[in-house]
C-alpha positions, -999 to +999 in steps of 0.1 A: -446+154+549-417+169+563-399+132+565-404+133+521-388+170+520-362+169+543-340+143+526-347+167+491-336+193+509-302+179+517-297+162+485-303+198+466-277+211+491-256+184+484-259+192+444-256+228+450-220+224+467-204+200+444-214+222+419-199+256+434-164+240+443-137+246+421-130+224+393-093+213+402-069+227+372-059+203+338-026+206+347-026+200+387-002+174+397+000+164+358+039+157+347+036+144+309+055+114+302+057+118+259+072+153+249+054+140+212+090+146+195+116+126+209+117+088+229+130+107+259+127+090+293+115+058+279+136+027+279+133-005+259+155-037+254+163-027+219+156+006+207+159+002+172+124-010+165+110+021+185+108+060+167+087+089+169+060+092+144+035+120+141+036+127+179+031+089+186+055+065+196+061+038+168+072+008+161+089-008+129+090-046+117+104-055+087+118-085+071+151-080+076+145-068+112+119-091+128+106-087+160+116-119+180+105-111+214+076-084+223+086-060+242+071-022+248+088-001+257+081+015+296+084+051+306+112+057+331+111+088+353+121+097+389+102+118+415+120+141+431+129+133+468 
């Protein structure tokens, strides 16, 4: 009998101590890469189909300026040393 509540005893332990350890903060270790406003840090091979639109970053095809080669564009930061 004691071989059945032994391992429920560890495993309720177990529960118990993930449960009382901190949750680790939103904003630990977090560096955003999209301010929302501006294309800042980013980097593309033509900028000109790219723009900010309602927080997102956009892109804009149009007849008289199609898109002849997909590209994204790629976020571009350095970590400091």
């Amino acid at each position: 009998m004691i071989q059945l509540i032994q391992p429920l005893v560890y495993y309720a332990l177990g529960v118990l101590a993930v449960a009382a350890a901190p949750a680790p903060s939103d904003d630990a270790g977090f560096r955003p890469i999209f301010d929302g406003k501006s294309l800042a840090g980013w980097e593309t091979v033509d900028p000109s189909y790219w723009s900010v639109a309602d927080g997102a970053i956009t892109a804009t095809i149009t007849k008289d300026h199609p898109l002849v080669e997909n590209r994204y564009p790629a976020a571009s930061w350095r970590t400091s040393s």
